[in-house]
C-alpha positions as CSV (number, residue, x, y, z in Angstrom):
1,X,0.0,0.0,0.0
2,X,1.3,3.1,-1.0
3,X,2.5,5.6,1.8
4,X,-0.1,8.7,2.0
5,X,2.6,12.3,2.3
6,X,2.4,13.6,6.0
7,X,3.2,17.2,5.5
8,X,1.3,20.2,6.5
9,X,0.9,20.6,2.7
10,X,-0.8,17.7,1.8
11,X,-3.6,18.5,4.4
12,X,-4.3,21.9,3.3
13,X,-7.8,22.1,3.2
14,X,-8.2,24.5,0.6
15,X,-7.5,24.3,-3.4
16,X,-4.7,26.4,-4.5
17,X,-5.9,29.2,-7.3
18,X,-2.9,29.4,-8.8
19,X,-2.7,33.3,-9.9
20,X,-0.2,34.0,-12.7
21,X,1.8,37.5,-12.2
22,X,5.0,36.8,-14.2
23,X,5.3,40.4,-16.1
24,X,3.5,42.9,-13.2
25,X,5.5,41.1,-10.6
26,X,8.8,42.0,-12.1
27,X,7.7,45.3,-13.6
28,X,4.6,47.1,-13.0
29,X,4.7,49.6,-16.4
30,X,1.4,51.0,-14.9
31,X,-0.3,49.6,-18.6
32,X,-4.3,48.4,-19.5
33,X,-3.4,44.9,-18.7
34,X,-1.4,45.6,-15.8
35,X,-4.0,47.9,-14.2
36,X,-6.3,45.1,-14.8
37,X,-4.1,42.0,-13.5
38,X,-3.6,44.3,-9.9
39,X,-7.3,45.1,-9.8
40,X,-8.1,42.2,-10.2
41,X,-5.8,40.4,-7.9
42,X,-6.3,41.9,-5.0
43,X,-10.2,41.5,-5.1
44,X,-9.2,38.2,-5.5
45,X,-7.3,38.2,-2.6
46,X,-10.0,40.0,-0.8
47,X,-12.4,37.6,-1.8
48,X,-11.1,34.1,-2.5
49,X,-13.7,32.0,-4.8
50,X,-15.3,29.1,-2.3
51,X,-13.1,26.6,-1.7
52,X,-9.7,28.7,-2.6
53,X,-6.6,29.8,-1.2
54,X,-5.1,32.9,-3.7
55,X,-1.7,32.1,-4.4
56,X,0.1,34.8,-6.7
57,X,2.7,32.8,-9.2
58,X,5.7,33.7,-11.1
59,X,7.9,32.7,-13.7
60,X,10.4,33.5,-16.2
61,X,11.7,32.2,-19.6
62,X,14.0,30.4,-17.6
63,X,12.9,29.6,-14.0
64,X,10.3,27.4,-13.2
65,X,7.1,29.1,-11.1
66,X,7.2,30.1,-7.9
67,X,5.0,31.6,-5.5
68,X,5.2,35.6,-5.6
69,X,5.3,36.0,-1.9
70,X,7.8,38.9,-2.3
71,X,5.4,40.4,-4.7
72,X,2.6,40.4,-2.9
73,X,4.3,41.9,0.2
74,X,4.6,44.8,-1.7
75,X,0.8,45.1,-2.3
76,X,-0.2,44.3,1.1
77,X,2.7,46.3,2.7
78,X,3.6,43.4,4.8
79,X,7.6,41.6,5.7
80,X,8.8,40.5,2.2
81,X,10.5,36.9,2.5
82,X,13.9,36.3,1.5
83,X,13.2,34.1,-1.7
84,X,10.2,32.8,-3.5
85,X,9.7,29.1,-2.9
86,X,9.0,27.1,-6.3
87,X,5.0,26.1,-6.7
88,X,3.7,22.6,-5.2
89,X,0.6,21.4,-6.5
90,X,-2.1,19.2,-6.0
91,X,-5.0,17.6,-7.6
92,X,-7.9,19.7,-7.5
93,X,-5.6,23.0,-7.8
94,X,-6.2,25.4,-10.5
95,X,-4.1,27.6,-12.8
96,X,-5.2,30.9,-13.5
97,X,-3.3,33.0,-16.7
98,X,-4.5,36.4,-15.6
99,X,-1.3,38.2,-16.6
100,X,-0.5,38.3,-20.1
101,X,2.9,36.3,-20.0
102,X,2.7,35.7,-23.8
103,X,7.1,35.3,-24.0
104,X,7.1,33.4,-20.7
105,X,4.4,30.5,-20.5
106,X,5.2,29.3,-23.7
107,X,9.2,28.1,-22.2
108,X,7.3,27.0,-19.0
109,X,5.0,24.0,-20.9
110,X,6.9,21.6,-19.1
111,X,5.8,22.8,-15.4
112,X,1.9,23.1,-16.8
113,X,2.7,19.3,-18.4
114,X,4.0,18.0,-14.9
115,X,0.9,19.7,-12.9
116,X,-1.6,18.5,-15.2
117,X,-0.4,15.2,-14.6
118,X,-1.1,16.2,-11.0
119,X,-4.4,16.8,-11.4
120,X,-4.0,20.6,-11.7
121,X,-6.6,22.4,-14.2
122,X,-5.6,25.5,-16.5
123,X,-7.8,28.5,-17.4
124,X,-5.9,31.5,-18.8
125,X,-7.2,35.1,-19.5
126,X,-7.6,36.2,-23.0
127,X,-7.2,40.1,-23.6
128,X,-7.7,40.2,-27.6
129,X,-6.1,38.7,-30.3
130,X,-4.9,41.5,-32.2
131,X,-1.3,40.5,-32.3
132,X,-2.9,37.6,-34.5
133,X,-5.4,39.1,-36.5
134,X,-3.2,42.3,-37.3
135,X,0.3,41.8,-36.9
136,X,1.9,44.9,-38.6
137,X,0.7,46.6,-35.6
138,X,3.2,45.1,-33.6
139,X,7.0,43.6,-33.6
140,X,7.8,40.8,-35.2
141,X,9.3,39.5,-32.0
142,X,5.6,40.3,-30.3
143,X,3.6,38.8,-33.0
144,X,6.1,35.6,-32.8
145,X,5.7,35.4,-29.2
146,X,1.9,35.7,-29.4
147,X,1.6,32.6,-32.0
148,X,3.8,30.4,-29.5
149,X,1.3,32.0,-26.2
150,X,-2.2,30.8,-28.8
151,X,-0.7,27.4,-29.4
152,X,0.6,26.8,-26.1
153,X,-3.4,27.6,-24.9
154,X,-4.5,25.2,-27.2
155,X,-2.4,22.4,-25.4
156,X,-3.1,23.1,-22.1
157,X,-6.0,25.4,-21.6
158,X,-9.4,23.7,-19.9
159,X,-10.4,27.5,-20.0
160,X,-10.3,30.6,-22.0
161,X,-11.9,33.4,-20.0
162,X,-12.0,36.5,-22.3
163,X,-13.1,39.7,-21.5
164,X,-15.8,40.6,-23.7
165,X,-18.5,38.2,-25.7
166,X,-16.7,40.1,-29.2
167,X,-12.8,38.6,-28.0
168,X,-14.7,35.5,-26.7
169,X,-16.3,35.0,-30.3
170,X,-13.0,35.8,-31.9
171,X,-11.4,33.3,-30.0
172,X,-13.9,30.4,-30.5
173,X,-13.5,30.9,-34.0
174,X,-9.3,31.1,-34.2
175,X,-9.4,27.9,-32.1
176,X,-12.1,26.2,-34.3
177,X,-10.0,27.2,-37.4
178,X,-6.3,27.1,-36.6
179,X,-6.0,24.4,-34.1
180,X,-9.4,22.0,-34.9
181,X,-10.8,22.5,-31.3
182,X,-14.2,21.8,-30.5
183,X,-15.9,23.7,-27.6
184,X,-16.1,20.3,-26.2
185,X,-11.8,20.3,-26.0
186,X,-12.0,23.4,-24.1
187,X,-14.2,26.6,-22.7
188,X,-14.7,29.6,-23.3
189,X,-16.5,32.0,-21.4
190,X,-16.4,35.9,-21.3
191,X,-16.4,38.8,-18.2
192,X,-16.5,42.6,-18.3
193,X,-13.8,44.2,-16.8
194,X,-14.1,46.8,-13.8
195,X,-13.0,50.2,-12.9
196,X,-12.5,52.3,-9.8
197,X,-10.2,53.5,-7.3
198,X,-8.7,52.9,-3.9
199,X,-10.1,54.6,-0.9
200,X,-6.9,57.1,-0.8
201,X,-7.1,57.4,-4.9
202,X,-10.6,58.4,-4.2
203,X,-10.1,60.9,-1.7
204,X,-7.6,62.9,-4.0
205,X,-10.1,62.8,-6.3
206,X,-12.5,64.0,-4.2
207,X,-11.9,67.3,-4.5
208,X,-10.3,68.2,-7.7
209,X,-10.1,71.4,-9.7
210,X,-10.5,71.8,-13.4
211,X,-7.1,70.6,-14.4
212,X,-5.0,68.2,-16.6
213,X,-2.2,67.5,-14.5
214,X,0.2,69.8,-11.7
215,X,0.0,73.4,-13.2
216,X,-2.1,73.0,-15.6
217,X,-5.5,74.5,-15.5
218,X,-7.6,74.6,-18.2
219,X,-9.8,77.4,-19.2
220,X,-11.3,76.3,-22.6
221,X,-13.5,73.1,-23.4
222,X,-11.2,70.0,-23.2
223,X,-11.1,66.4,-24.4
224,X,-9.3,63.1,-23.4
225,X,-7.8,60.3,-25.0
226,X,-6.1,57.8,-22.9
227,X,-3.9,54.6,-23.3
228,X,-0.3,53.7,-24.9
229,X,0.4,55.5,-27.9
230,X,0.4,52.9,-30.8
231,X,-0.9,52.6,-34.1
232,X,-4.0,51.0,-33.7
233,X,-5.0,53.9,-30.8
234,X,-6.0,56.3,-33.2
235,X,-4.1,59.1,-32.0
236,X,-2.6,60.5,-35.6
237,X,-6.0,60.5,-36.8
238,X,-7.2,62.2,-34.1
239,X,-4.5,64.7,-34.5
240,X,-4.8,65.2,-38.2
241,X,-8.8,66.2,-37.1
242,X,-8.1,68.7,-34.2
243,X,-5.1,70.2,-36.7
244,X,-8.3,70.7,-39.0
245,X,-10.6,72.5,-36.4
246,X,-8.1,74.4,-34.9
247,X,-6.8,75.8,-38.2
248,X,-10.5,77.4,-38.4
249,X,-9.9,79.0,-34.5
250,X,-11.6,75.7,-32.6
251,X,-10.7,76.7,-29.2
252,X,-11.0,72.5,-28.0
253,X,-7.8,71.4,-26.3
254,X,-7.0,67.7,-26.2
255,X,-5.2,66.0,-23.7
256,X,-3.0,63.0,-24.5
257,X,-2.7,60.3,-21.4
258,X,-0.3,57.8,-22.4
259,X,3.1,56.4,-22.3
260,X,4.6,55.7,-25.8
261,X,4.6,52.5,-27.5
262,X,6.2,50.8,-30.6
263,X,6.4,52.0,-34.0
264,X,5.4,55.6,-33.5
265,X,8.6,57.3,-33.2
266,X,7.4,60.0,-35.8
267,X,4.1,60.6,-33.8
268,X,5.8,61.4,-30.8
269,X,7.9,63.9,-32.5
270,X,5.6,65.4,-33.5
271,X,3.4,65.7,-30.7
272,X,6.4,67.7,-28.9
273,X,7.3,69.5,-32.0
274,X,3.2,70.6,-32.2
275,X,3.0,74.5,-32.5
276,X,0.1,73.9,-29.9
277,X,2.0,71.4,-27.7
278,X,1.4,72.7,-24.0
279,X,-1.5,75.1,-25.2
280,X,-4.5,73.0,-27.2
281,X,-2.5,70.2,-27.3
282,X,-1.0,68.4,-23.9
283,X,0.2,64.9,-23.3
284,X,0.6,64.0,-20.2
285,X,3.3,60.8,-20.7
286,X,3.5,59.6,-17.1
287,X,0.9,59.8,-14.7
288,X,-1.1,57.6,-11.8
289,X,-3.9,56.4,-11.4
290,X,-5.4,59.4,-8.8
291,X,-4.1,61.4,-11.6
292,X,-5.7,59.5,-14.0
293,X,-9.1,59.9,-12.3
294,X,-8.7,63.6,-12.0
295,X,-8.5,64.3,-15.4
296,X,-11.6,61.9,-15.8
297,X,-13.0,63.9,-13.2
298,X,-12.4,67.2,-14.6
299,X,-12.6,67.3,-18.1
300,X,-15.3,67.3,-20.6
301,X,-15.3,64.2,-22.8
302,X,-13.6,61.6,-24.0
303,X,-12.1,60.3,-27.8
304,X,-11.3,57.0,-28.2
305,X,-10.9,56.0,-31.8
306,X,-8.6,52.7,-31.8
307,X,-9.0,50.9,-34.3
308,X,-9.4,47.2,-32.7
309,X,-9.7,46.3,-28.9
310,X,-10.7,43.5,-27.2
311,X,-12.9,45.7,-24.3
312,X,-11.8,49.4,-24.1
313,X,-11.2,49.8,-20.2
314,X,-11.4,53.8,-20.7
315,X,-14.8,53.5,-21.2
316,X,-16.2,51.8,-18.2
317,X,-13.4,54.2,-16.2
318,X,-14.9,57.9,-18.0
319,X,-18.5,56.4,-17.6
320,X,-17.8,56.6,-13.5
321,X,-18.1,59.9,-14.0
322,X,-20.7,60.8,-16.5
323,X,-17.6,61.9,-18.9
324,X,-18.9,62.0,-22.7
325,X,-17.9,59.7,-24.9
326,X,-17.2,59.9,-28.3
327,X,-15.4,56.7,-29.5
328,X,-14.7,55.0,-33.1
329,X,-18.2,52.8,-34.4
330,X,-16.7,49.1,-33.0
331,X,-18.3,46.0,-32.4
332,X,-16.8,45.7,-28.5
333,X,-17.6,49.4,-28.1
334,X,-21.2,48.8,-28.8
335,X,-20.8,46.0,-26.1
336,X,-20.1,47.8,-23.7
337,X,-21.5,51.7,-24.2
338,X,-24.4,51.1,-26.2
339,X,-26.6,53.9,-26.4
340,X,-24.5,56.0,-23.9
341,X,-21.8,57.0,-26.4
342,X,-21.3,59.5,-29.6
343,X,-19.8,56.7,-32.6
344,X,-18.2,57.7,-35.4
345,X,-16.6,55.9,-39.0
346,X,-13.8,57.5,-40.3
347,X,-10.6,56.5,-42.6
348,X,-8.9,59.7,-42.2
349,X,-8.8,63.4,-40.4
350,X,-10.2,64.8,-43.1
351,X,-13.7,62.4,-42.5
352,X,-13.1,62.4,-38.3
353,X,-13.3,66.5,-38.1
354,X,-16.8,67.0,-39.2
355,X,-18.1,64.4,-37.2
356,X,-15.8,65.7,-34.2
357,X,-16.7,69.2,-34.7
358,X,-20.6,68.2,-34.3
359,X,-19.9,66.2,-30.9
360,X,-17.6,69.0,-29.4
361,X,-20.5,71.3,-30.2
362,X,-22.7,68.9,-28.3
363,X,-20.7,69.2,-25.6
364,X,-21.0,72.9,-25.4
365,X,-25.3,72.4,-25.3
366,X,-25.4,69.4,-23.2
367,X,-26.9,67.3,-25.4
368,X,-24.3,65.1,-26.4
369,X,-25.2,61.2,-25.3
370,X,-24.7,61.1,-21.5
371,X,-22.5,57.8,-20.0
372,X,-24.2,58.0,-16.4
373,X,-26.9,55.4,-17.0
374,X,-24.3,53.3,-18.9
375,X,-23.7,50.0,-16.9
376,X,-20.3,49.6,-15.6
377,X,-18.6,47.6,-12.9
378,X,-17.3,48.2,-10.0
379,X,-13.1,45.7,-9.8
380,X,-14.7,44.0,-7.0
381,X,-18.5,42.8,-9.6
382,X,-15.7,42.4,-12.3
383,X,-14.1,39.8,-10.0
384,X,-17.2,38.2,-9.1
385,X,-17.8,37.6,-12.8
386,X,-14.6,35.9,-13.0
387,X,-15.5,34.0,-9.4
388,X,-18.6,32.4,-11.1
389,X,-16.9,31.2,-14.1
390,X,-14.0,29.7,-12.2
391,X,-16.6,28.1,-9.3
392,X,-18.8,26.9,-12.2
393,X,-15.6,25.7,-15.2
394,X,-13.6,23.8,-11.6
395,X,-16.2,22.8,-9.4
């Protein structure tokens, strides 16, 4: 008769929910994604699913996973240990992809092989696939990495939870057609993200004057877009439209919230080089997330005219506070505004301006489409989404 283990942890009563943090834990770049994995982790860790222990995981290209106990010390100000001890499983524990660790997991297939043997199930998070469906929006090392992250999900995935019914439909499809799957090889299921701040974020908020960053207070009607600066974001177009308006005296100022990205060296040139740059035109490359709020806070609407996303997290964030929204005629944007939201089609400036000029003017009568009534989550009903599908996928 085999000889049952003794240890403490094989009489742990609770499942491990094994919670992937490989890229925030090593550098928190303050990105969508990254603002999404922390939300979401510590309402996690606030609220285990029944049945769970949270246990932050790490890994990298080269070491296997271990437990990100130094990481979380850092969110929940507590000792940090000396080292991270390396990840022990058992059956009945789950896997949970929530960062996007598309250059890591793929090298770490044989630590998901040896814990599926275990008994351990994987789920894994699924943001968009836009690296896929447009690559020349992104490097060639990016795109690469990406097609080695898809296939390694269609190995070892029990799960894809994506994060709007559009990405989860886009997903179903690739999996159907590129790898063969059936929906009965793996599921997929689909949450809305969340938005909202901490209790000190929201006091800083709390009382906030009309203002787009330290020293900067604005006197005219003013616009925000928000998010890395990269092709698909829309921002050159956006650019090209305002150029138009305010060559006929427009007095709207747009403000630029966004760190820069890949392959737009010439637009950030020129958005320091602008003849308006610090007057109608601001970008603001480096702020937090109170900061963040304020300017949702304080200004008067928002552009967001990307060109493919798999949710739009500015959205749900601007429609905390009733901000306008004006935002490019998508699929997933229709998901999640609906009727609460100004859409426009455009190819170009020269198409965008009109259509902005009519929605700024809106602005200025209060009758553009209002974002108050627009259903949006709070982090902690976002996580509750992602509770029920984990309780119901790994009962």
């Amino acid at each position: 008769m085999a000889l049952q283990p003794t240890d403490d942890f094989s009489r742990r009563k609770c499942r491990q929910l094994l919670v992937d943090v490989s890229i925030i834990a090593s550098h928190d770049a303050g990105t969508g994604i990254q603002r999404v994995v922390r939300s979401l982790l510590l309402q996690l860790l606030e609220s285990p699913p029944p049945g769970f222990e949270i246990r932050p995981v790490r890994a990298t290209r080269k070491q296997p996973y271990r437990y990100a106990d130094r990481y979380l010390a850092t969110l929940t100000s507590s000792a940090q240990p000396q080292q991270d001890q390396v990840v022990r499983v058992l059956n009945g524990d789950v896997f949970l992809g929530l960062d996007l660790a598309s250059r890591i997991a793929p090298r770490r297939q044989l630590d998901l092989l040896k814990w599926r043997t275990k008994g351990v199930r994987c789920a894994f998070v699924v943001y968009d696939l836009l690296p896929l469906l447009h690559p020349h929006w992104f490097t060639p090392r990016a795109y690469r990495s990406f097609r080695h992250w898809l296939s390694m999900l269609a190995v070892h995935a029990d799960a894809l939870l994506c994060i709007s019914n559009a990405v989860s439909n886009e997903v179903r499809d690739c999996m159907k057609h590129r790898f063969r799957l059936t929906e009965n090889e793996f599921a997929t299921r689909w949450f809305h993200l969340g938005a909202g701040l901490t209790p000190d974020q929201a006091m800083a908020v709390a009382t906030v004057p009309r203002s787009a960053g330290p020293n900067v207070q604005l006197k005219r009607r003013a616009v925000l877009m928000v998010g890395t600066i990269e092709p698909r974001k829309g921002y050159a177009q956006v650019l090209d439209a305002f150029d138009l308006l305010w060559s006929r005296d427009s007095d709207a100022t747009l403000v630029i919230a966004g760190r820069p990205g890949w392959h737009v060296e010439t637009f950030i040139a020129r958005l320091t080089d602008h003849p308006e740059a610090g007057k109608r035109l601001l970008w603001l490359p480096d702020i937090d997330d109170a900061q963040l709020a304020q300017l949702y806070a304080g200004l008067d609407g928002l552009v967001m005219a990307s060109e493919a996303e798999g949710f739009g997290l500015p959205l749900v964030e601007a429609a905390r506070y009733g901000m306008p929204m004006f935002v490019r005629d998508l699929t997933v944007f229709r998901e999640i505004a609906g009727e609460h939201s100004a859409y426009f089609t455009a190819n170009n400036g020269d198409e965008l301006a009109p259509q902005l000029a009519v929605w700024l003017d809106q602005l200025d009568c209060g009758t553009a489409p209002a974002s108050n009534a627009m259903k949006s989550l709070t982090w902690a009903a976002s996580a509750e989404q992602l509770k029920a599908l984990l309780t119901d996928l790994f009962r």
